[in-house]
MARKOLLO-789387 format. One record per residue (C-alpha): residue in one letter; chain; y, z, x. Coordinates in steps of 0.5 Angstrom, whole numbers, plus 500, padded with zeros to 3 digits. Layout:
REM MARKOLLO-789387
<drenza r="a" c="A" Y="Y" Z="Z" X="X"/>
...
This chain:
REM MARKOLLO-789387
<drenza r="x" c="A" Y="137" Z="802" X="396"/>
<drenza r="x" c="A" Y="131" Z="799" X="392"/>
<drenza r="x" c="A" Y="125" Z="794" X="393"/>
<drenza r="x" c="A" Y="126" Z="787" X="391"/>
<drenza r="x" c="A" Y="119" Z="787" X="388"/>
<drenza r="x" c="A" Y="113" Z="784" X="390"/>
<drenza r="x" c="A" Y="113" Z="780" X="398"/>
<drenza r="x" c="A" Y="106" Z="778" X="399"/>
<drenza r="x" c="A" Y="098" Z="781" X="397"/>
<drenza r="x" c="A" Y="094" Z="780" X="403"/>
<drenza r="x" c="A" Y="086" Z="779" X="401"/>
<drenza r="x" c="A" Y="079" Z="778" X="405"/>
<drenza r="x" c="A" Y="076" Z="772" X="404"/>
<drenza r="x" c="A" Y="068" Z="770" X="408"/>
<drenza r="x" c="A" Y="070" Z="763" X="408"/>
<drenza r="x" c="A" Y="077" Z="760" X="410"/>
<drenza r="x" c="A" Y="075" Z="752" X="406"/>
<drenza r="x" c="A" Y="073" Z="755" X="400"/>
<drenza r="x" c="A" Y="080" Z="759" X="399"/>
<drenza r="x" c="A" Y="083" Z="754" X="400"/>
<drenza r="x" c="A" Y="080" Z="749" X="396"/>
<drenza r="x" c="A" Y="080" Z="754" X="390"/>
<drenza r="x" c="A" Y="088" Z="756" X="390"/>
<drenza r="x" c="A" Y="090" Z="751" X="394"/>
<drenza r="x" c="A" Y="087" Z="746" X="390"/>
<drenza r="x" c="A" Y="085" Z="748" X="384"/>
<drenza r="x" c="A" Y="090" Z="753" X="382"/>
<drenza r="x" c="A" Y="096" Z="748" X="386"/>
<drenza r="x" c="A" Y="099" Z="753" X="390"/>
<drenza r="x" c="A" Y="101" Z="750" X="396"/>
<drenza r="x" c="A" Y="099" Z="752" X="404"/>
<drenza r="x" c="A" Y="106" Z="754" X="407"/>
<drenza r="x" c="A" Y="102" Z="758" X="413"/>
<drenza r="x" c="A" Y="096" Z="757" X="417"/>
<drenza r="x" c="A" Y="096" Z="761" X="422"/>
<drenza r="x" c="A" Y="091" Z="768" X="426"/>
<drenza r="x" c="A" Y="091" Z="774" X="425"/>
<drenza r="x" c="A" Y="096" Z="779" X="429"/>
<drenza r="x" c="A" Y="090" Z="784" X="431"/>
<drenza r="x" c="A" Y="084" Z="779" X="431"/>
<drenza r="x" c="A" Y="087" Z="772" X="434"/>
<drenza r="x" c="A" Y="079" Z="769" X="433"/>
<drenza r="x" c="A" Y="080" Z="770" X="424"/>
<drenza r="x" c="A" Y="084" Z="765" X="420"/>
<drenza r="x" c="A" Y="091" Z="768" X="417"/>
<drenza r="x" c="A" Y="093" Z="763" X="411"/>
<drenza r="x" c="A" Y="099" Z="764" X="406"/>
<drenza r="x" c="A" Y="100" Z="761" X="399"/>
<drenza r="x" c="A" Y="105" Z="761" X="395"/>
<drenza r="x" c="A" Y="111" Z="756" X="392"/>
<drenza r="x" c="A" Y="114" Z="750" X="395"/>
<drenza r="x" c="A" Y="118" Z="754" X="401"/>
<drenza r="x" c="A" Y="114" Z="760" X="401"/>
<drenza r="x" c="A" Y="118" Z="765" X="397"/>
<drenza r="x" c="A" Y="118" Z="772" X="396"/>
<drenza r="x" c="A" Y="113" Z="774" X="391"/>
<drenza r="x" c="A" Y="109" Z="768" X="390"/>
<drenza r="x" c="A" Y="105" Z="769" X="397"/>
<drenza r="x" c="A" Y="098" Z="771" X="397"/>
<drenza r="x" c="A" Y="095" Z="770" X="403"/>
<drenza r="x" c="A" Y="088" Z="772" X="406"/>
<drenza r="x" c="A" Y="083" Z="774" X="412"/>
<drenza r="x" c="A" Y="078" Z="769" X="414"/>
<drenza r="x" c="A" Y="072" Z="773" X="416"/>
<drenza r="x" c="A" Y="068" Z="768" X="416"/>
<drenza r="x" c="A" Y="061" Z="770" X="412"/>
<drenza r="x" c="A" Y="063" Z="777" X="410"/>
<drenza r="x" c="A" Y="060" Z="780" X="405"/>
<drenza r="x" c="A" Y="062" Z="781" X="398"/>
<drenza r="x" c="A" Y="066" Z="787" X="397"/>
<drenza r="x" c="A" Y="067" Z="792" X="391"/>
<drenza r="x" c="A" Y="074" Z="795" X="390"/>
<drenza r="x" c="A" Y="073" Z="802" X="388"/>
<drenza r="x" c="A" Y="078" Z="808" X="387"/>
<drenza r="x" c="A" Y="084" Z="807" X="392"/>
<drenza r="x" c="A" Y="085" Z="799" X="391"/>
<drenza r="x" c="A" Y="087" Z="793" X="388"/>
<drenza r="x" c="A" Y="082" Z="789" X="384"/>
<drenza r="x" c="A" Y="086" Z="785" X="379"/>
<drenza r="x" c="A" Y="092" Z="780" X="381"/>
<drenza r="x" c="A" Y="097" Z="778" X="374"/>
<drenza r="x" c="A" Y="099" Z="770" X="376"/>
<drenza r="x" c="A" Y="104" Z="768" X="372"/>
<drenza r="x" c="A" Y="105" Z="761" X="368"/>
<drenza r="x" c="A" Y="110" Z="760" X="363"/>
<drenza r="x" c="A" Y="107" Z="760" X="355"/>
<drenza r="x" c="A" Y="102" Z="759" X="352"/>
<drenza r="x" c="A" Y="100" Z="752" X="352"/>
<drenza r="x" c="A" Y="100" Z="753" X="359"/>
<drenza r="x" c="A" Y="094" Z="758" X="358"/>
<drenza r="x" c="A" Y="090" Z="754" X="354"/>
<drenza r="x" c="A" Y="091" Z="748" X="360"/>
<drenza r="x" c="A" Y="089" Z="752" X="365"/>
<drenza r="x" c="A" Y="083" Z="755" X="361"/>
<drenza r="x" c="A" Y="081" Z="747" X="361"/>
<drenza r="x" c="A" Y="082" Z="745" X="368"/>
<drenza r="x" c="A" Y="079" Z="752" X="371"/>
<drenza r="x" c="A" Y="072" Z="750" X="366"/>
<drenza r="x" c="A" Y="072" Z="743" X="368"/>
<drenza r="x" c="A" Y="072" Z="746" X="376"/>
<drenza r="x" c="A" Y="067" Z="750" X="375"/>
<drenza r="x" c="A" Y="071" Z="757" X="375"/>
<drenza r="x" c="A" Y="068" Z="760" X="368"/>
<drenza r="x" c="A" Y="074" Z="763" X="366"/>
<drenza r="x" c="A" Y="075" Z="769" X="361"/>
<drenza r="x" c="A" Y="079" Z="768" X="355"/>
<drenza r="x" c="A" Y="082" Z="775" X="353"/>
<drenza r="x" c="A" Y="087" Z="774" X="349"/>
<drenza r="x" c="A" Y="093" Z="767" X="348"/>
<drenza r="x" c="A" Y="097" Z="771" X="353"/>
<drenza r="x" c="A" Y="091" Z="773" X="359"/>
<drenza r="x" c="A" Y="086" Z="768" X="362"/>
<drenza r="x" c="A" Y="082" Z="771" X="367"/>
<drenza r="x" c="A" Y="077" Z="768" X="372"/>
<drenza r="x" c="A" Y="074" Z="770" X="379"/>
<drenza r="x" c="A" Y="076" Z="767" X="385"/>
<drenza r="x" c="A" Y="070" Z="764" X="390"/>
<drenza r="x" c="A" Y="069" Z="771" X="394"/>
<drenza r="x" c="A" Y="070" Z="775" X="386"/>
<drenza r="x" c="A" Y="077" Z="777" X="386"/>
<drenza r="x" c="A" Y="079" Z="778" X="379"/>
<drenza r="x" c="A" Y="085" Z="774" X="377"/>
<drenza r="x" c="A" Y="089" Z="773" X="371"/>
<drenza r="x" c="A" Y="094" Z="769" X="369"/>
<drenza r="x" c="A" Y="098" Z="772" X="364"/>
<drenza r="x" c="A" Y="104" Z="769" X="360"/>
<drenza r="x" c="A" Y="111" Z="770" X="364"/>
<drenza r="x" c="A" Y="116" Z="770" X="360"/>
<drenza r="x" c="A" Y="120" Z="777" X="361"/>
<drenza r="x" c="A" Y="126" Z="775" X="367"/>
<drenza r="x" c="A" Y="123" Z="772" X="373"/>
<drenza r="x" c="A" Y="125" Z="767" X="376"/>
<drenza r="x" c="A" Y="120" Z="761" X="376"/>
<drenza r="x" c="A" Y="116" Z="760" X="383"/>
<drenza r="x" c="A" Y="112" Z="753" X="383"/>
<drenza r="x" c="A" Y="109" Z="749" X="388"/>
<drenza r="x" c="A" Y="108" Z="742" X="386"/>
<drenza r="x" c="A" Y="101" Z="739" X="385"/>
<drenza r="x" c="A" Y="098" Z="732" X="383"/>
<drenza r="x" c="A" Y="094" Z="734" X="378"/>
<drenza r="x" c="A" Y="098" Z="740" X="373"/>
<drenza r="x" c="A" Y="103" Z="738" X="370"/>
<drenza r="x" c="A" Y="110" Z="742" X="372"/>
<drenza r="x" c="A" Y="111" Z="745" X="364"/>
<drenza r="x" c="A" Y="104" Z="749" X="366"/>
<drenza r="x" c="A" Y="104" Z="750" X="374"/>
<drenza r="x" c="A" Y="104" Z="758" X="376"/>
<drenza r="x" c="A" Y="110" Z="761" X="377"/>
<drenza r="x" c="A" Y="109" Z="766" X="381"/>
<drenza r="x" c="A" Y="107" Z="774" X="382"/>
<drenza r="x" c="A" Y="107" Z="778" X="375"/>
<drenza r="x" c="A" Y="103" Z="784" X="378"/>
<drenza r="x" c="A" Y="096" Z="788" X="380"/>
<drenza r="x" c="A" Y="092" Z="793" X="378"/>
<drenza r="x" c="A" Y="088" Z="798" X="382"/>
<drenza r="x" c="A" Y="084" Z="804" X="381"/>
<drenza r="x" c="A" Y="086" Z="811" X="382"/>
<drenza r="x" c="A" Y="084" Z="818" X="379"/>
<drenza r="x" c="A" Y="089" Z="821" X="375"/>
<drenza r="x" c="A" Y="090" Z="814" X="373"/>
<drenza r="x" c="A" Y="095" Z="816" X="367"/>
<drenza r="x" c="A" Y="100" Z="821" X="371"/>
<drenza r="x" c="A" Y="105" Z="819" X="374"/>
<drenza r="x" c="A" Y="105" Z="818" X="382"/>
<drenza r="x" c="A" Y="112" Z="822" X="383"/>
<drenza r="x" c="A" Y="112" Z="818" X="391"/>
<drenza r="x" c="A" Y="112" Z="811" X="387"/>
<drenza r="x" c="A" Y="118" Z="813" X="383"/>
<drenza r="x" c="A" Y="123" Z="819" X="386"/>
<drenza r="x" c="A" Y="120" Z="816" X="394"/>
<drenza r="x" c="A" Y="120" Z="807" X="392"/>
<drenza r="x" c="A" Y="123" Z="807" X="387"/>
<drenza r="x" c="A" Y="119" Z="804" X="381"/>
<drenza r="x" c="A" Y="120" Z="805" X="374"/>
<drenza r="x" c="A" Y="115" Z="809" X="370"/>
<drenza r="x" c="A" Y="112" Z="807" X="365"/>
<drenza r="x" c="A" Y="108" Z="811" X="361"/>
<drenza r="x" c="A" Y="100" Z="811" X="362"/>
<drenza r="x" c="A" Y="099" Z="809" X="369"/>
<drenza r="x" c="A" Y="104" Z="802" X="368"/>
<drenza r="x" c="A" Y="110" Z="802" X="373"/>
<drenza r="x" c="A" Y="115" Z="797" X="373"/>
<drenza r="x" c="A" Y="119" Z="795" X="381"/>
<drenza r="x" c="A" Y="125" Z="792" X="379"/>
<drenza r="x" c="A" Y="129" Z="789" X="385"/>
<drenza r="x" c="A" Y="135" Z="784" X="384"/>
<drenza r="x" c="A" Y="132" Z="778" X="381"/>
<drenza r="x" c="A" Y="125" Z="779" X="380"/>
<drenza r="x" c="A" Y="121" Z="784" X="379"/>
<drenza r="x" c="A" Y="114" Z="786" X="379"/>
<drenza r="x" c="A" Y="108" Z="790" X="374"/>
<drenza r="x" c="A" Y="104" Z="796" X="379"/>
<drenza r="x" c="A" Y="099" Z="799" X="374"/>
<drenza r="x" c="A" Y="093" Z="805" X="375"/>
<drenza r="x" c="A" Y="087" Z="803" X="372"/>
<drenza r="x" c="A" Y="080" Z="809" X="372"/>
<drenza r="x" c="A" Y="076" Z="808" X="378"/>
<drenza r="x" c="A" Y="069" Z="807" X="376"/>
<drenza r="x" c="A" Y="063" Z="811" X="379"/>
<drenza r="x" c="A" Y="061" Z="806" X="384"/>
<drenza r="x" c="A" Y="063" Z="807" X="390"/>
<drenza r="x" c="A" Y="069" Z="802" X="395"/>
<drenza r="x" c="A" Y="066" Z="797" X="399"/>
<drenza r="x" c="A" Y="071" Z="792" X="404"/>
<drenza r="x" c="A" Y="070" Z="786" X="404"/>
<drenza r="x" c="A" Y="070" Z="778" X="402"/>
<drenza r="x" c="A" Y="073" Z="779" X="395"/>
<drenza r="x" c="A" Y="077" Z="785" X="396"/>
<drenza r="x" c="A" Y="085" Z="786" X="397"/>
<drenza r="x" c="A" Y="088" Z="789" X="404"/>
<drenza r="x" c="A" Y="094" Z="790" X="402"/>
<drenza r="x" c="A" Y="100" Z="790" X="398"/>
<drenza r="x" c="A" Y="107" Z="788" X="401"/>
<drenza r="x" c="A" Y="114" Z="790" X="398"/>
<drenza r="x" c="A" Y="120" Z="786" X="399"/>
<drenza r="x" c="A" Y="126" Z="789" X="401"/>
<drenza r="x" c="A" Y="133" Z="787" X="404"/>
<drenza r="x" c="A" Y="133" Z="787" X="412"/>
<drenza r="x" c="A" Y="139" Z="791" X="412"/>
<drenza r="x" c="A" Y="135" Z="796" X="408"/>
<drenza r="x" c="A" Y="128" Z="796" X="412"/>
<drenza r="x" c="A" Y="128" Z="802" X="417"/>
<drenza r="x" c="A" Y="132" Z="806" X="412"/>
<drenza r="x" c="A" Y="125" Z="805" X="408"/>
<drenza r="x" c="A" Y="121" Z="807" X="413"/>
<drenza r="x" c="A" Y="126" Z="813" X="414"/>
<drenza r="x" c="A" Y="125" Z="814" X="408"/>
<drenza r="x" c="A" Y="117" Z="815" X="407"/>
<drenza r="x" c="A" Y="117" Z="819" X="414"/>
<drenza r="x" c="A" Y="121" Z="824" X="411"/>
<drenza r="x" c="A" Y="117" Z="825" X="404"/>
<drenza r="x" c="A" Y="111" Z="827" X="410"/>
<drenza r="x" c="A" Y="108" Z="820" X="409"/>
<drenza r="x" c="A" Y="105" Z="817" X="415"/>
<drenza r="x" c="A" Y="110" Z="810" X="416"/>
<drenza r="x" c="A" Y="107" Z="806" X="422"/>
<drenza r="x" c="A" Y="114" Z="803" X="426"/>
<drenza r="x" c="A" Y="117" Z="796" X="424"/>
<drenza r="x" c="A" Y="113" Z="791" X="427"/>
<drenza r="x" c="A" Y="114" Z="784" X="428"/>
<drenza r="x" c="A" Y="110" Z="779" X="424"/>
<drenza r="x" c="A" Y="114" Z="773" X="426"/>
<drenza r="x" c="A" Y="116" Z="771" X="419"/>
<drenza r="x" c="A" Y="119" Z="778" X="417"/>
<drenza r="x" c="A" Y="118" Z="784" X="420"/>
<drenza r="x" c="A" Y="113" Z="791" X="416"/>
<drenza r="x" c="A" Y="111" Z="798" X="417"/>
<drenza r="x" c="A" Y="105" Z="800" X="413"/>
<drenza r="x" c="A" Y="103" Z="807" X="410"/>
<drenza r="x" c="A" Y="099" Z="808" X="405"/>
<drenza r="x" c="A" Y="101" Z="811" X="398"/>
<drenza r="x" c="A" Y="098" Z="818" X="396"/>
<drenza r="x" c="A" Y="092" Z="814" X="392"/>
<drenza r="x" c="A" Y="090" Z="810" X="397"/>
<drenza r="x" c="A" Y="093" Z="804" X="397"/>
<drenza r="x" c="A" Y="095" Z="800" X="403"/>
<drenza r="x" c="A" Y="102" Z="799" X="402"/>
<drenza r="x" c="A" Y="107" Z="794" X="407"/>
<drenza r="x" c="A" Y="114" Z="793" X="406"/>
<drenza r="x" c="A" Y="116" Z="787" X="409"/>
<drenza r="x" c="A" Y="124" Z="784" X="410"/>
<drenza r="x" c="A" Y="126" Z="778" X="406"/>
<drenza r="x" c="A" Y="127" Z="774" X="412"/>
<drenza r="x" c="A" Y="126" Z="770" X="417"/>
<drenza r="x" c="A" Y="121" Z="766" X="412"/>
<drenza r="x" c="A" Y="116" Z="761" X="413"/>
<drenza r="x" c="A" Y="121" Z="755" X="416"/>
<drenza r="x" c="A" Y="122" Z="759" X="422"/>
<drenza r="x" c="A" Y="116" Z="755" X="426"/>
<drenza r="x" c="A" Y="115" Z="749" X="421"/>
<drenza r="x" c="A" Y="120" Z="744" X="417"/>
<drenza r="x" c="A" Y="119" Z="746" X="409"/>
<drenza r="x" c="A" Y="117" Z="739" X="408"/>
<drenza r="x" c="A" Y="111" Z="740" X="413"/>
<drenza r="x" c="A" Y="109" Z="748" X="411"/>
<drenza r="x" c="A" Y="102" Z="749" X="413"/>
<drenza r="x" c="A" Y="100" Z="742" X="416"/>
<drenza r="x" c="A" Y="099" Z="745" X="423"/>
<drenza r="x" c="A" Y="096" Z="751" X="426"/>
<drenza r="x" c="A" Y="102" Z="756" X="428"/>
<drenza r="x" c="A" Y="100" Z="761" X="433"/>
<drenza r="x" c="A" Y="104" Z="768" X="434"/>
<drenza r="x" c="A" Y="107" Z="767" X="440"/>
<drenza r="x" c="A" Y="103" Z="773" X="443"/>
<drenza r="x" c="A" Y="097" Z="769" X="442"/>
<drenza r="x" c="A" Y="100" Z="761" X="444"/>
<drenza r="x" c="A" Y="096" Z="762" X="451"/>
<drenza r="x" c="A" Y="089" Z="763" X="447"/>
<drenza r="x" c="A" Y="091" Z="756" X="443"/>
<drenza r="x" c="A" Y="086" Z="751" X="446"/>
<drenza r="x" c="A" Y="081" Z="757" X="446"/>
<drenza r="x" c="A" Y="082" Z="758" X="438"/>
<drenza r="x" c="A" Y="082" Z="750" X="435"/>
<drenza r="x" c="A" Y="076" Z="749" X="438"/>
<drenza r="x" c="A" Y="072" Z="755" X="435"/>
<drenza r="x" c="A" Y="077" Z="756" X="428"/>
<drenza r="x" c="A" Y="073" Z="751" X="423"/>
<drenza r="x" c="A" Y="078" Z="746" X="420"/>
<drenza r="x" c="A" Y="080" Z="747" X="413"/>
<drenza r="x" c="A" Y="082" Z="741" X="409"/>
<drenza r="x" c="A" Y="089" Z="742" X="406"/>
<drenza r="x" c="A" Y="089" Z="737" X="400"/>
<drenza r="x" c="A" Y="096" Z="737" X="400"/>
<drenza r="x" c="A" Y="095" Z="732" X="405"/>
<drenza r="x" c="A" Y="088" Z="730" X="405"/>
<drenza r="x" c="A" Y="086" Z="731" X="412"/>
<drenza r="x" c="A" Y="083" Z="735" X="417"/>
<drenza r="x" c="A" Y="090" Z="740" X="420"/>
C-alpha cells in the first residue's frame, strides 16, 4: 500500500475573480469546478488543474470574499513547485508574468518565483525527473511551455532537518536528507520539504494554504485511515466530497493533511469538455441553489469569456 503522490493543495483567497483571472488565465490552467464549500455553502470552492482534472494538477481555493492577508508561519505550507517542461519554458514564463504585472523572481535557470494576487509564493521549477505531463490548453502559452503539473510544496516546521519518522514508517514517504522527502506512488510522485519556521507568528487568511491532500488508491482508503489511528494520530471518518471521498488529521508538524481517493473525479457532474462552466452544487446544498446564485458574485472564466 503506498500514497500515489500529491491529490490536490487547497488555499484561501479574499477574491474569487482575481483567482481566477491569475491562475486560470494568466497561468492557463484550466477551471474544471466551480463549486461551494461543504461546510460553509455561502463561499466559493474553485478547483484548478489539467484538462480532465487529474490528480495532481488540482490546486483549489476558498473564497472568503475581502479576507485579509495571511502569514504562514510554523505548521504550514508557504511555497507550491509548479512544474514546466525545460528551461526555455522558464524564460517564457518569466516574460508573460512580467508583461502581466506578476513581478516574478529569477532564482535561478531552473526556478522562477512569483506571488500570486493574495501573496502566496509559487515557484515554477523545471520537471523533468519522471512525471508524466498534466497540461491544460490555453490561447496564449504555447504547448511546449504550458505547467505540467504539481512538483512539490514546502512548509515551516521546527526541527525543520530531522526526520519526520510519521512521514516515513506511518505515510510512507521517502526521506531524503535535510528535511526533503519524496512521496512516490505508481506513476507520479511529489517533493514535501521543511524549511525553518521563522520568528513571526502564523496568521490564516487570504494567501495562505488549508490543506494538502494525497492520492490513494480507493481500495486503499479506509486502510490509511487505519492506519494513522493506529499510530495514535486523530483521523476524521471518510467523508464524501462528491469527487473523491477524504479523511483528514494533522501531521505531528502541524500540517493539515487529507487523503483523497482517485476517483470518482471531476466528470461526474459535468462533461470533460464543459468542466467549470456552470455552478455545481453539492447535493446537500441543491435546495440553497436560488439563494447561492443570487448572493455568490459572478466570476468570469476566460475560458469561455462569459459570466458562468
Amino acid at each position: 500500500m503506498r500514497l500515489e503522490g500529491l491529490h490536490h493543495i487547497t488555499m484561501i483567497t479574499g477574491d474569487a475573480q482575481s483567482n481566477v483571472a491569475f491562475y486560470a488565465d494568466v497561468l492557463g490552467l484550466r477551471l474544471v469546478k466551480k463549486t461551494v464549500n461543504f461546510d460553509d455553502p455561502s463561499a466559493y470552492h474553485l478547483y484548478f488543474g489539467d484538462e480532465s482534472g487529474a490528480p495532481g494538477s488540482i490546486l483549489t481555493w476558498f473564497e472568503f470574499a475581502g479576507a485579509a492577508p495571511g502569514r504562514a508561519g510554523i505548521g504550514m505550507i508557504h511555497t507550491l513547485q509548479l512544474g514546466v517542461p525545460s528551461a526555455a519554458s522558464i524564460d517564457f514564463w518569466e516574460q508573460r508574468l512580467k508583461a502581466k504585472g506578476a513581478n516574478p523572481t529569477r532564482v535561478s535557470e531552473r526556478t522562477l518565483r512569483v506571488a500570486d494576487p493574495d501573496g502566496l509564493g509559487l515557484e515554477l521549477v523545471v520537471a523533468d525527473d519522471g512525471n508524466p505531463p498534466l497540461p491544460a490548453a490555453h490561447l496564449e502559452v504555447p504547448a511546449e511551455h504550458a505547467i505540467t503539473g504539481l512538483e512539490g510544496a514546502r512548509a515551516y516546521s521546527m526541527f525543520h532537518g530531522v526526520e519526520e519518522k510519521v512521514l516515513t514508517d506511518v505515510l510512507g514517504f521517502a526521506y531524503e536528507g535535510d528535511g526533503e522527502y519524496r512521496v512516490q506512488g505508481e506513476q507520479r510522485h511529489f517533493h514535501w520539504a521543511y524549511d525553518e519556521a521563522p520568528a513571526s507568528s502564523p496568521r490564516p487568511g487570504a494567501g495562505t494554504v488549508h490543506h494538502i491532500a494525497w492520492a490513494s488508491q480507493d481500495d486503499d482508503h479506509v486502510k490509511w485511515q487505519e492506519r494513522v489511528r493506529a499510530a495514535d494520530g486523530y483521523a476524521t471518518e471518510v467523508i464524501d466530497r462528491d469527487y473523491f471521498n477524504a479523511i483528514y488529521f494533522r501531521e505531528p508538524r502541524g500540517v493539515l493533511f487529507e487523503i483523497a481517493t482517485m476517483s470518482p473525479g471531476f466528470a461526474t457532474d459535468e462533461d470533460t469538455e464543459h468542466l467549470g462552466e456552470e455552478l455545481r452544487l453539492p447535493q446537500q446544498h441543491e435546495h440553497l441553489r436560488a439563494q447561492l446564485e443570487r448572493s455568490l458574485q459572478p466570476v468570469v472564466n476566460p475560458r469561455t469569456k462569459v459570466v458562468a
